[in-house]
Every structure is written in C-alpha cells, then in structure tokens.
C-alpha positions in Angstrom: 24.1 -101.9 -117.2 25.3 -102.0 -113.8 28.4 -102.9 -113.1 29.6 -106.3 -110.9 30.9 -104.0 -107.9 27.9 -101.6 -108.0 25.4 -104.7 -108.0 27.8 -106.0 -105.3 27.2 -103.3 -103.4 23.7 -102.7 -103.4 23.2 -106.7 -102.7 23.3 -106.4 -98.7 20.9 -102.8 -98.8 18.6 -104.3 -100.7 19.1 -107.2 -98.4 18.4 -105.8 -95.4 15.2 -103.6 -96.6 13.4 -106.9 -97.7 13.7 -108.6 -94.6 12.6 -105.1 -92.9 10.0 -105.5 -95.0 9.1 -109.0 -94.6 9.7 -108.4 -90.6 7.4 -105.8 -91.0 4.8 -107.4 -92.5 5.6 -110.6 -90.8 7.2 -111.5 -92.5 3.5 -114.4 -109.8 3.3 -115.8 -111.6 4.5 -117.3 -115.0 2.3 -120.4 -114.8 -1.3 -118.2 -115.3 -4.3 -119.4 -112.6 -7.1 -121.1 -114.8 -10.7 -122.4 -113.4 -11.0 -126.5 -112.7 -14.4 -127.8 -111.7 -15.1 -126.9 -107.9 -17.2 -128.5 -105.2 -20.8 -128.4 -105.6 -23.1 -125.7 -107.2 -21.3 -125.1 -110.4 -18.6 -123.1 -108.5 -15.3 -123.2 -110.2 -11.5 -123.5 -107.9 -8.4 -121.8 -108.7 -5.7 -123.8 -109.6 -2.3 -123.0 -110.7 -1.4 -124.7 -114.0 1.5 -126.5 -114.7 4.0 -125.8 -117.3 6.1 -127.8 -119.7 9.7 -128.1 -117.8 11.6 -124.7 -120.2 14.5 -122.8 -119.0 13.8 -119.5 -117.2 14.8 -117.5 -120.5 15.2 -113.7 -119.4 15.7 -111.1 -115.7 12.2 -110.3 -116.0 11.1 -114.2 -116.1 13.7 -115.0 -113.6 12.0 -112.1 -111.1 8.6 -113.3 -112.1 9.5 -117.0 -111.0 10.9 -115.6 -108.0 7.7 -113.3 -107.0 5.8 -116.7 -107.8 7.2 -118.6 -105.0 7.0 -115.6 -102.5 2.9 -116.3 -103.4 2.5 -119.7 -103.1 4.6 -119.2 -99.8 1.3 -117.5 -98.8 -1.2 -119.5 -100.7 -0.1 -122.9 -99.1 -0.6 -120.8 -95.6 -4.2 -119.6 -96.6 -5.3 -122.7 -98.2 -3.8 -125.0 -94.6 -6.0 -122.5 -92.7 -9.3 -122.7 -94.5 -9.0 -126.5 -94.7 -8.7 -126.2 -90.7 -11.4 -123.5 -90.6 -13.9 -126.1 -93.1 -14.4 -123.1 -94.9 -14.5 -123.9 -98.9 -11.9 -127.0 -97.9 -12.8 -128.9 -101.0 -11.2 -126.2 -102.3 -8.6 -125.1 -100.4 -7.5 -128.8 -100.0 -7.0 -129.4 -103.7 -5.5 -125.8 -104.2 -2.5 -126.8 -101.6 -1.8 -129.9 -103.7 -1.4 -127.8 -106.7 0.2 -125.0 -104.6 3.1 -127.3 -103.1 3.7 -128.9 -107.2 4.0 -125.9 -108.5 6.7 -124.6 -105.7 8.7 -127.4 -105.9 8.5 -127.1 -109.9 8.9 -123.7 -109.6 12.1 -123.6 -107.6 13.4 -126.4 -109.7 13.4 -123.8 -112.8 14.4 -121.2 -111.0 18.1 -123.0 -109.5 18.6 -124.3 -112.8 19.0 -120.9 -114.1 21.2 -119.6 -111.1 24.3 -118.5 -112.6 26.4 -117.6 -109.9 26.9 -118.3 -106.0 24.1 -115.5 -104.7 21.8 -116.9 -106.2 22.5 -120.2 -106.1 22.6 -119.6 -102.7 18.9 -117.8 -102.2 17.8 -120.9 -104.2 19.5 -123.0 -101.6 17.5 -121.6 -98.8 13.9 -121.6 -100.0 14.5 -125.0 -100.8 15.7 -126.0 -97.4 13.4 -123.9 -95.9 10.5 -125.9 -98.0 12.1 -129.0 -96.4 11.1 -128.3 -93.4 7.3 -126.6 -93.6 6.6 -129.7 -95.9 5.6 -132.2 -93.7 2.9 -130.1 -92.2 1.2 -129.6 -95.6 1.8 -132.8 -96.4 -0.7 -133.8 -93.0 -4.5 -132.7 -91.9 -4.4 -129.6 -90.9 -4.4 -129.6 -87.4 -4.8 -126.2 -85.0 -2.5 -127.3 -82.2 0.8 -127.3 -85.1 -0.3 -123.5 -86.2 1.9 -121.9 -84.1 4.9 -123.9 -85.3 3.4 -123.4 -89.1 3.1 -119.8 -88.4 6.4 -119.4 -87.6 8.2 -121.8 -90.8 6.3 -119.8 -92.3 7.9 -116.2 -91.3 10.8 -118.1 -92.3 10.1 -118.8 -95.9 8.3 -115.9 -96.4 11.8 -113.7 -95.5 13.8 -115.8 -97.5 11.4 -115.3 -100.3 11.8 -112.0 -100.3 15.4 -111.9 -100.5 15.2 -114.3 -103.3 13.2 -111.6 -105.5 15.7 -109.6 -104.2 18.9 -111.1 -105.2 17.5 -111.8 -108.5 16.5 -108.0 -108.7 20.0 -106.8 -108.1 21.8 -109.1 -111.0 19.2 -108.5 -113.4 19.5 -105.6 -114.5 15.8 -105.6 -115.8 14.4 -101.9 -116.4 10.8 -103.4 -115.3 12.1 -105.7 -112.5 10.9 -102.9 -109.6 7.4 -103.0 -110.7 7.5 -107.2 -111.6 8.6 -107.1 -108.2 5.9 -105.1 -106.6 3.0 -106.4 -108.5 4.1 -109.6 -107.5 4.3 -108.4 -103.9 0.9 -107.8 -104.7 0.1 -111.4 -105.3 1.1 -112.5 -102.0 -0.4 -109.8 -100.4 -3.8 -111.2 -101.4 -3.0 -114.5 -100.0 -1.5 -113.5 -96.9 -4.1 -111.3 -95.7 -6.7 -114.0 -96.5 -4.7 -116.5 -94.4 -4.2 -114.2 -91.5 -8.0 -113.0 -91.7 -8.4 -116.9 -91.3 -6.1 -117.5 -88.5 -8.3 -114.4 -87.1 -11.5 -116.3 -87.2 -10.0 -119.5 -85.8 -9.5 -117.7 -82.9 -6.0 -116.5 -82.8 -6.8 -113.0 -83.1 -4.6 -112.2 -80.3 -1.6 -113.3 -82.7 -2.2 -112.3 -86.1 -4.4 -109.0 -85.3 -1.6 -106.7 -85.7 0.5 -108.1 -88.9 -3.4 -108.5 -90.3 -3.5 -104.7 -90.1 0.2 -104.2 -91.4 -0.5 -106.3 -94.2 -3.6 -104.6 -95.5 -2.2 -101.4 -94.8 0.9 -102.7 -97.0 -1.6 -103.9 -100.0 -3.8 -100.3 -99.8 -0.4 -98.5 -100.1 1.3 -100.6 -103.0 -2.1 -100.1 -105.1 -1.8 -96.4 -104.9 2.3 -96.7 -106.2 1.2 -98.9 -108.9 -2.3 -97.2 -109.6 0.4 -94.4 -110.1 3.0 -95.7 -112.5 4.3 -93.5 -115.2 5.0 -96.6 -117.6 1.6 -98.4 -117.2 -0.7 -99.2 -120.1 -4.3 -99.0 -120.6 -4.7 -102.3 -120.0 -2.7 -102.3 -116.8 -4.7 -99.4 -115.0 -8.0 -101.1 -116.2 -7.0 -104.1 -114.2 -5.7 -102.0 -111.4 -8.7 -100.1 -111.3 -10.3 -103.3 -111.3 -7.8 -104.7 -108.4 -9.1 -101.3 -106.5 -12.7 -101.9 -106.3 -12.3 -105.4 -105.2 -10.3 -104.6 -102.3 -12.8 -101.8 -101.5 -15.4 -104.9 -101.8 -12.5 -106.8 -99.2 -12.0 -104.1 -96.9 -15.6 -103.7 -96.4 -16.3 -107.5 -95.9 -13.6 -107.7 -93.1 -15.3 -104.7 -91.1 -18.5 -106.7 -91.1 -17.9 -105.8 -87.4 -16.3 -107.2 -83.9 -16.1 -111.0 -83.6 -18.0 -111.1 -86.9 -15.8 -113.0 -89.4 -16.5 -114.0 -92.9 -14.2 -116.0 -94.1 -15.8 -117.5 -97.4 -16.4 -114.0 -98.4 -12.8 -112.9 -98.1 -11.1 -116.1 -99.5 -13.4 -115.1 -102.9 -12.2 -111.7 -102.5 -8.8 -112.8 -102.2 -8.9 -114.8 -105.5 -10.4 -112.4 -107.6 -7.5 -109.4 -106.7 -4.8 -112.6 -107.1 -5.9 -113.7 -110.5 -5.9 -109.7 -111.7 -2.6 -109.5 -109.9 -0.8 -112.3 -111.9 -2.1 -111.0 -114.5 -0.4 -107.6 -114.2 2.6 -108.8 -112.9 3.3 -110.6 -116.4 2.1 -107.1 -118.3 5.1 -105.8 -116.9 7.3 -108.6 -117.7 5.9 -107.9 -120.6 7.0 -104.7 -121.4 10.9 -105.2 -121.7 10.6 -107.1 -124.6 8.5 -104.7 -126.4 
C-alpha cells in the first residue's frame, strides 16, 4: 500500500507524463458496447448501454470509469466528423446521443465516488470542460466550428488523461497500469478514426501529423500488452484478435494518396473498440480473483 506522501509525490510526475502524452498525441468501459438495429441492410450500430445508477465500488472500477470517459472524449469527436463527412451518419448521429448520456452518466458516478480534493478536483474539470464542447454536439455538425471543436477537444482529451491519472495514483490497484493502458487503447481506436476523418474532409494539413502519432501510439501499446506477463488465455486471444484488425486498418488507410476510406476505417475502428472494452474489463477483472 502506498503511503499518503509517496502517492503525494508521484501525483505531479505522473501529472506531467500524461499531459506529455496527451500533448503528444494531441492530445472503457464498464457499461459493455451491445448492437441496436442500424440503418438499412440489416447492419447493426454500436451503442453504449446504459447502466442502473450504482456506486463505483472498487480502484479498478474507478480507473475503468475514468478510461471510459477518456473514450467517449474521442468517440463524440469521431462520430461529429462522420455525421459532417455523411459517412454512416445514421449511425454516427445516434452513436453521439448515446456517447454524450453516457459521459454525462458516467462522470456523475465517477464524482460521487471522489473521496478527497484531487480527485474531486479532476472531476471538476472534465465536467467544466464538457460544459463548454457541449453545445457543438448538441448542433449539426458544421465544418467551419471544426477548428474550434478540434481544439475543446485537445482540452478534454488532456484533462482526461490526468483524470485516469489521479485515480491511478490513489488507488493503489495492482492491475490499474494495464486497466489504464487497455483503456488507452479504447480511445486510440476512436481517435484515429476521427482524425482519419478530419483527413478526408480535407484538413489533412492539420491532423496529418497527430494521425501518424496516434497510430504509431496504438501499434506500440499492442506490442506492451500483446507482451504482458499477467495476461490470460483469453486476453491474448482477443489481443491477437485486436492485432489482425489493425493490420486490416493500417492497410485500409494506405489505400493510397488522396484516396480515403472512411466507411471502411470507422468499421475497423469499432471492431478493435468492442475487443478493447472487452479487455480492459478482463483486467479489472483480475484483482478480484
């Protein structure tokens, strides 16, 4: 158990890393994704379910929670863009709706189960933060408020990060590291499918470069996690799994200059998000086995 000076210590490090990290990158789920009739074709949309309002009961949920809102941070971006784009936007309009309850549900569980001033405070700052990006959700997308969007949503996405953070540090949870980086995960495969979006809306100029850092980020994660002394079976079957379909990914967005798929990616995206969640709760998991 770490002690309150140690954890008081480590608090601004571990700070400062993840907003290096978010910088870097310009900068999961308790609530499992489940189909819901999609548009047209028999195609099915991923939604993110609702839960019964329960305390957050442990470190690992808490950290789980936490990585959940650094996703939809992502998610809500993707889906704004490829209701812009008209790419799948039956879909990506009625995934935002359910993307923007589930934050505000989601942080609502989360500050209730702050128990002291850092992380009521983190909880303080997403929500503020959420304040302000709202209103564009809440409106048609619309390509001349992107730039504005893009950078709320820098914002959010930092303080995101050092919410995980913060509620890293004072749990003391043996499998918060890898909660935290599968989670990561989760993000990862909405943020690269937004910014691959932005790309083909013709602001390549803009997000070329974080698009690279970002994929760069989610190939390099796999391979720590892929390599994880602690995982089961079943969690490097689904990371073997996660593996192939960013193989499939990676080869869809070289389909070649100026070429861009979108449709293709977004599927992409959701399959490595739903195996993602998924893993993200194995580890939870684990500490209570």
């Amino acid at each position: 158990m770490q002690s309150k000076q140690l954890r008081e210590s480590l608090l601004p490090i571990l700070f400062t890393a993840a907003v290096t990290v978010a910088s870097g990158s310009a900068c999961a789920g308790f609530a499992p994704l489940e189909a819901s009739g999609g548009s047209g074709g028999g195609n099915h949309t991923t939604g993110i379910s609702s839960a019964a309002w329960r305390p957050v009961a442990s470190a690992e949920e808490a950290i789980t929670v936490a990585s959940e809102l650094r996703m939809l941070t992502q998610r809500m971006y993707k889906d704004y863009v490829f209701s812009g784009l008209n790419v799948r936007a039956r879909k990506a309009n009625h995934d935002l709706e359910q993307a923007m309850q589930q934050f505000e549900f989601s942080i609502a569980r989360l500050s209730a189960y702050a128990y002291n001033e850092h992380l009521k405070a983190r909880c303080a700052a997403m929500h503020h933060l959420w304040l302000k990006i709202k209103p564009i959700y809440q409106s048609p997308p619309d390509k001349a408020n992107v730039r504005q969007l893009r950078d709320y949503n820098n914002e959010i996405l930092r303080a995101s990060y050092a919410n995980v953070t913060t509620f890293m540090v004072y749990g003391d949870s043996e499998y918060g590291q890898m909660v935290n980086l599968a989670g990561e995960q989760t993000m990862l495969s909405q943020r690269i499918a937004a910014l691959y979006g932005l790309m083909s809306w013709g602001f390549e100029d803009d997000v070329e470069e974080t698009y690279s850092k970002v994929e760069n980020d989610f190939r390099y994660n796999l391979e720590v996690l892929l390599e994880n002394l602690i995982n089961t079976p079943g969690v490097d079957r689904k990371l073997d799994r996660v593996k192939r379909q960013f193989a499939s990914f990676e080869r869809s967005s070289n389909s070649g200059a100026n070429v861009y798929v979108p449709a293709l990616i977004d599927r992409s995206a959701e399959r490595m998000l739903r195996e993602m969640l998924d893993i993200t709760n194995m580890y939870a998991e684990l500490s209570s086995n």
